[in-house]
C-alpha positions in Angstrom: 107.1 83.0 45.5 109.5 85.0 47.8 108.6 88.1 49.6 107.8 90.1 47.0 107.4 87.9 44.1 104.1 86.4 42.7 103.0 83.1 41.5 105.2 80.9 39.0 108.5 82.6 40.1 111.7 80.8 41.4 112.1 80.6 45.5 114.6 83.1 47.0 115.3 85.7 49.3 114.2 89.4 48.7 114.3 92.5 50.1 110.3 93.5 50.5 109.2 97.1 50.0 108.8 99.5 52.9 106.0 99.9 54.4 103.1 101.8 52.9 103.8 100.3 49.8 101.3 97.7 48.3 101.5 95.6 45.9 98.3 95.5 43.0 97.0 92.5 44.7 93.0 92.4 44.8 92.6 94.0 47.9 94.8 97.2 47.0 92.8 100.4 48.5 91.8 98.4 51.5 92.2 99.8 54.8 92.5 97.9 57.4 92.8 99.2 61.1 93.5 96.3 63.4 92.7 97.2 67.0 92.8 93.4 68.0 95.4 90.8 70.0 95.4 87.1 70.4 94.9 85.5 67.6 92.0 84.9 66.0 91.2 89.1 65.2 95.3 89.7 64.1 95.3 86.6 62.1 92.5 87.6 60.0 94.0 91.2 59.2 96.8 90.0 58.6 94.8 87.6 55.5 93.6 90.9 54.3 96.8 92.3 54.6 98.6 89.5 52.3 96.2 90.3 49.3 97.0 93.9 49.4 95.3 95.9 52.0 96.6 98.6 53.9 96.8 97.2 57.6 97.4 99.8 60.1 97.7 97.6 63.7 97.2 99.9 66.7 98.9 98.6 69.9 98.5 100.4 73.7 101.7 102.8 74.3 102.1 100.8 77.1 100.9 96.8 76.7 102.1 95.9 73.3 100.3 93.1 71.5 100.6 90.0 73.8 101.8 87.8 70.4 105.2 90.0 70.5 105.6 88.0 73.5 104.2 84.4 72.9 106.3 81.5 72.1 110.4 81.1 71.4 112.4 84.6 70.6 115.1 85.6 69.5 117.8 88.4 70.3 115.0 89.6 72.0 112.4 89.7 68.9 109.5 87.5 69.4 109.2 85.5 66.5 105.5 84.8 66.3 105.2 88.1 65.9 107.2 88.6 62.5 104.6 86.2 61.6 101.5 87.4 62.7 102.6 91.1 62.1 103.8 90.9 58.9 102.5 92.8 56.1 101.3 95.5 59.1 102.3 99.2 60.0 102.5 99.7 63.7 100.9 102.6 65.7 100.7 103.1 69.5 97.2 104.7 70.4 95.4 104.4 74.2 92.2 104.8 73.3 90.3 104.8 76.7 92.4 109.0 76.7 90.3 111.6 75.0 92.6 111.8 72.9 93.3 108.4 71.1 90.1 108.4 71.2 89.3 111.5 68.8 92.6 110.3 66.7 91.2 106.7 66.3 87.7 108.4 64.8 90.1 110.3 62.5 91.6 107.2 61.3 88.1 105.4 60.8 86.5 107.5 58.8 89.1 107.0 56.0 89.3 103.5 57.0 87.3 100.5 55.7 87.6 97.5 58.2 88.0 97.9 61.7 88.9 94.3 63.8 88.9 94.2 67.1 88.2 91.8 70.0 87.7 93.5 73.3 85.2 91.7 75.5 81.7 93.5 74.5 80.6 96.7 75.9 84.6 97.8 75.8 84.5 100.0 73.1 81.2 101.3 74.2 82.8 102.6 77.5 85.1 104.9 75.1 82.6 106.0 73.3 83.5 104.3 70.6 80.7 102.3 69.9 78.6 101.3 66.3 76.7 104.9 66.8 79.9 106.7 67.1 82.2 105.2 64.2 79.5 104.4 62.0 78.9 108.4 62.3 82.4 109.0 61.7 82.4 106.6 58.5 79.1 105.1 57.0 80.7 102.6 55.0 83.1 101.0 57.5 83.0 97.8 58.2 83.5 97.0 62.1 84.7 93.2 63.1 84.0 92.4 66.4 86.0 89.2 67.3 85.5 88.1 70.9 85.0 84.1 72.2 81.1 84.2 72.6 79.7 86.6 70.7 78.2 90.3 71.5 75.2 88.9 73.5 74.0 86.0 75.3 74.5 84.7 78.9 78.2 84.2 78.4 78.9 87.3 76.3 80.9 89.5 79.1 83.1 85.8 80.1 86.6 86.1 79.5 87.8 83.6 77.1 90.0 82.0 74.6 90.2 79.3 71.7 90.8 76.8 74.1 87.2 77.2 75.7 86.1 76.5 72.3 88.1 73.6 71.8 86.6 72.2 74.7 82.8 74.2 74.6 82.2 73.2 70.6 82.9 69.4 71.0 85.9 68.7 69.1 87.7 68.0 72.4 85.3 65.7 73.0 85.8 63.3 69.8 89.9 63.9 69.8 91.8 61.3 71.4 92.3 57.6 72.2 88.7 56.3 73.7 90.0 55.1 76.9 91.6 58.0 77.2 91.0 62.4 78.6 89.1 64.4 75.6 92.5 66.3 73.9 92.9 69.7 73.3 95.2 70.6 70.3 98.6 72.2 71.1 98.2 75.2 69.0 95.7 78.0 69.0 93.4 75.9 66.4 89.7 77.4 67.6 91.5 81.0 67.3 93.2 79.7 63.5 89.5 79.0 62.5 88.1 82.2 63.5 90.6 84.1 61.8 90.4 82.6 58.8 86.5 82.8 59.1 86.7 86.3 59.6 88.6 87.3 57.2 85.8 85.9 55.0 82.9 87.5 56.7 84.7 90.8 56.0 84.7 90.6 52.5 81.1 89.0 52.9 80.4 92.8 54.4 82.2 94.8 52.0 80.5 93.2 49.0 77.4 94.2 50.8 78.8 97.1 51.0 79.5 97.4 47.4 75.6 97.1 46.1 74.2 99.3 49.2 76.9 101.6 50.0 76.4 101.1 53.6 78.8 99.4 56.2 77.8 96.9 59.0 79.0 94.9 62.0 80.4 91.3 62.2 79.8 89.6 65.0 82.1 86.9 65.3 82.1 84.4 68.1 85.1 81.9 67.9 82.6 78.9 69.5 81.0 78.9 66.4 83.1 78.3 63.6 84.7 75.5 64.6 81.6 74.1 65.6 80.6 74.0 61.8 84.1 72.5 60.4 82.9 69.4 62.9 80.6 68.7 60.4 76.9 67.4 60.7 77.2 66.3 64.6 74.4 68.2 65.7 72.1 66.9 62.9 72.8 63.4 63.7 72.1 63.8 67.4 68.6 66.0 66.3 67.4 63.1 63.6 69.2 59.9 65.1 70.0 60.3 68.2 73.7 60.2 67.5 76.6 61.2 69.4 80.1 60.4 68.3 82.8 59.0 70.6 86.6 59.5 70.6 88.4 57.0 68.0 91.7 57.8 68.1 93.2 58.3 64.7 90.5 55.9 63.4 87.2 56.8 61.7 83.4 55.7 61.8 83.2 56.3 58.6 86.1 54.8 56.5 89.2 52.3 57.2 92.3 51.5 56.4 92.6 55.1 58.4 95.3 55.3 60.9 99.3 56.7 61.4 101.3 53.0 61.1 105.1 52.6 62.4 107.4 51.5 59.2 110.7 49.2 59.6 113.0 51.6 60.4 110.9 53.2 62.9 109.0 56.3 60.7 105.4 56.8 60.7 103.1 56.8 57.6 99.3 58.2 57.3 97.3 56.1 55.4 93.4 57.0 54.4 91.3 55.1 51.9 88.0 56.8 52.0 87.3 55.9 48.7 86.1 52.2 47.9 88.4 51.9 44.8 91.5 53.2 47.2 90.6 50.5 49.8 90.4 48.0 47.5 94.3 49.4 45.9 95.1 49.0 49.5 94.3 45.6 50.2 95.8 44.3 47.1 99.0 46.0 48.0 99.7 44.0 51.6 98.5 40.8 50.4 95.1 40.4 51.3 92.8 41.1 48.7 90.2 38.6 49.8 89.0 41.1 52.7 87.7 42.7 49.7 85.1 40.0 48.8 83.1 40.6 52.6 79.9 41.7 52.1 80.9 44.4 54.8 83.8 45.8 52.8 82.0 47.5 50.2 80.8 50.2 52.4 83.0 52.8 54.6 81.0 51.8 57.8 81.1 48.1 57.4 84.8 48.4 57.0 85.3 51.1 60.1 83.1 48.2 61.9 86.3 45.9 61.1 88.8 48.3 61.2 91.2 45.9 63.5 91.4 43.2 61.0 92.1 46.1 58.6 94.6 47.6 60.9 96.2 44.6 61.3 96.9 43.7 57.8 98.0 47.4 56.7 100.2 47.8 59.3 101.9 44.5 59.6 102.7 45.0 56.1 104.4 48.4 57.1 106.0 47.0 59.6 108.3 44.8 57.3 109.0 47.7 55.1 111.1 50.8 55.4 109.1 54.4 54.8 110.9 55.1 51.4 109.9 51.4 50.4 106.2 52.1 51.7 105.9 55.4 50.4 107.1 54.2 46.7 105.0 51.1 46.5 101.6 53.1 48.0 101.8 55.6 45.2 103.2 52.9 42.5 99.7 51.2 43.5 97.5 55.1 43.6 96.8 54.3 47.4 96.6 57.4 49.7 99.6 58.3 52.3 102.0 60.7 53.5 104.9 60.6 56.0 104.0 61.7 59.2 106.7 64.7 59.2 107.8 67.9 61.7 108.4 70.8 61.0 112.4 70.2 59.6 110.4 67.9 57.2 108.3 70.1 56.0 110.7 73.0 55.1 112.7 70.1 53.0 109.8 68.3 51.7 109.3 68.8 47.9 105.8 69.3 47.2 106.0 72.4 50.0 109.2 73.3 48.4 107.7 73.7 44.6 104.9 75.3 45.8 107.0 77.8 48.1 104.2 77.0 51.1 107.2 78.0 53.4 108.8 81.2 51.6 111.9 83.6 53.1 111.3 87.2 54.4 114.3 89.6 54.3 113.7 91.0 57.5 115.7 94.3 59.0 116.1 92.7 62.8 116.7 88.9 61.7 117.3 89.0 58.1 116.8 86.1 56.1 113.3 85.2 58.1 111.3 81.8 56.9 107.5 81.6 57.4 104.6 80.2 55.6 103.5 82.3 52.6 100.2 83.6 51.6 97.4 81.6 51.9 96.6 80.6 48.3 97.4 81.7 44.7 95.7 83.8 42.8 96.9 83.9 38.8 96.3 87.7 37.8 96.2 89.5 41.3 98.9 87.4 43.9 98.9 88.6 47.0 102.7 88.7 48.6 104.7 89.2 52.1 106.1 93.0 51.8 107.6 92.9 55.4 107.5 90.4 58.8 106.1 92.3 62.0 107.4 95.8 62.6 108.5 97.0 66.3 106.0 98.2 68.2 104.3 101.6 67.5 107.1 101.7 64.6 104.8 104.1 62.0 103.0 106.3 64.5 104.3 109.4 63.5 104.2 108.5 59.7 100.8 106.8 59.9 99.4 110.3 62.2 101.4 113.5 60.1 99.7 111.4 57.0 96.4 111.7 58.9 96.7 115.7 59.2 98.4 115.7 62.8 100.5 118.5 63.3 104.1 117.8 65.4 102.5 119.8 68.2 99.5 117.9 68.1 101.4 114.1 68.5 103.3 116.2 70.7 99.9 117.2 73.7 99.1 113.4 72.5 102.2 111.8 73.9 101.7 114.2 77.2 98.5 112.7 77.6 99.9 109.2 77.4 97.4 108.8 74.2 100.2 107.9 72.1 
């Protein structure tokens, strides 16, 4: 799909809407305000902004998002930004000023989701607290993002994805086993969060729906990517357990591992599955390692995942990545090229999908980023712009609100706006 267009269309570049238009996608009606910066809070408006809602982001007049600023620009314009912005009106608003105070609860009690992630007891210091908005708006739905949750003895710590990375254990199993526990080099704690929060917002407004009553989400970014690690901590409670780094291997399967091809690519080959192992084998030439007792299980073969190694990627070795590639799915054995990003953006199963899809953008123009999340057949969601310049809409977004010019005008003075 391209900015505007919806599932089963041909890629291209269009010119998107303006904003405050939205498309009928299912979350049409929504609105979001999106108090929040880096990442994890933005990222998940953002979600509810590419299915249709309304996402107002409010920015201090004078310390803009920090994501404007993160990562490679260019002419100036922060690229990260178009990304994480998109599909978002801008409005600058200091709320710690009696003013922007009184203007945000004007703006919450016709919104429906507030997100933010100030360190807890922020928004109490404004006034600005559940008592206060929920008074303003019984319905509305307040996200509180932050990296340890509302309460607890770490609760006022500053902190960021990476702590979780390291705090929830996956730095602890990633990487070589001789080698330092690895943290990933992208915001992958804060990635998980959003997208988890996004989800516990809808969770809330279908509450919502059957008791006509809003709520709070608390939202810690330690905790979700402790659950996508899967069942560690029931392992350690009933056996004991605790897993070590294994590189690209696995305890639990093998042939699993990245292998270097003839002409020096790499390949990723997995064969959870017994009857993919056993494709595997037969494919480099030594299908009796499939008549061991210990090959008909995924830990007796992890147990012997050198001899396994050995014979999938000496194999590889001889053969160039096309020739590996073409003779693994002639056989229905699992892998992929390891690829970059200039592979993905050429690759065709990205292309037919449209995964990466082109923004016309007024600072850039023609703008690639990844599209929206998934497809929905009746009620797509769609890119209608990238990120706007900061505090873009605020005179649009607060006339709309009932503001008179006079009134933004004794805002500005007070540096409210």
């Amino acid at each position: 799909m391209t900015a505007t267009a919806t599932t089963g269309t041909t890629p291209g570049t269009t010119s998107a809407p303006g904003p405050g238009t939205t498309p009928d996608g299912p979350l049409t009606g929504l609105r979001v305000l999106d108090l929040a910066t880096l990442f994890a809070g933005p990222l998940a408006a953002t979600l509810l902004g590419d299915f249709g809602a309304e996402v107002i982001k409010v920015e201090h007049p004078r310390k803009p998002d920090p994501s404007r600023g993160h990562g490679p620009s260019k002419d100036g314009v922060g690229l990260w930004w178009k990304v994480l912005g998109r599909n978002k009106r801008t409005i600058t608003l200091d709320l710690s000023k009696p003013g922007g105070r009184d203007t945000l609860l004007k703006l919450a009690a016709g919104a429906d989701v507030i997100v933010e992630n100030f360190r807890p007891g922020t928004l109490e210091k404004w006034d600005l607290g559940w008592p206060e908005l929920s008074a303003a708006n019984p319905r509305l739905v307040l996200a509180r993002v932050t990296a340890f949750g509302q309460f607890g003895p770490y609760a006022h710590r500053p902190g960021f994805g990476t702590l979780a990375e390291a705090m929830s254990g996956f730095a602890a199993i990633t990487g070589e086993p001789d080698a330092p526990p690895t943290l990933p080099p992208f915001g992958l704690a804060d990635s998980i969060a959003g997208l988890t929060t996004a989800y516990a917002v809808l969770a809330a407004l279908a509450a919502r729906d059957r008791t006509g009553e809003g709520q709070v989400v608390d939202m810690a970014i330690i905790e979700p990517i402790l659950t996508v690690l899967g069942p560690q901590p029931t392992w350690y409670d009933q056996l004991g357990h605790v897993q070590a780094r294994t590189g690209n291997r696995s305890a639990n399967n093998a042939p699993r591992n990245t292998y270097r091809t003839a002409d020096g690519d790499w390949v990723a080959v997995s064969a959870s599955a017994q009857s993919v192992a056993e494709r595997v084998m037969h494919l480099v030439g030594m299908p009796e390692l499939i008549d061991e007792p210990w090959f008909t299980t995924g830990a007796g073969r992890a147990e012997h995942a050198g001899l396994i190694d050995s014979a999938v990627g000496d194999w590889i070795a001889r053969h160039s990545r096309t020739d590996v590639l073409a003779a693994f799915e002639k056989a229905e054995a699992a892998v992929a090229p390891v690829q970059d990003v200039r592979d993905v953006l050429t690759d065709p199963q990205y292309r037919a999908l449209d995964s990466v899809t082109t923004v016309d953008d007024p600072d850039l123009g023609p703008l690639r980023m990844q599209n929206v999340l998934f497809r929905l057949s009746a009620t797509p969601g769609a890119i209608r712009w990238a990120g706007r310049p900061h505090g873009a809409d605020t005179d649009e977004v607060l006339t709309a609100l009932g503001l008179t010019p006079a009134e933004l005008t004794a805002l500005r003075t007070e540096g409210a706006l």
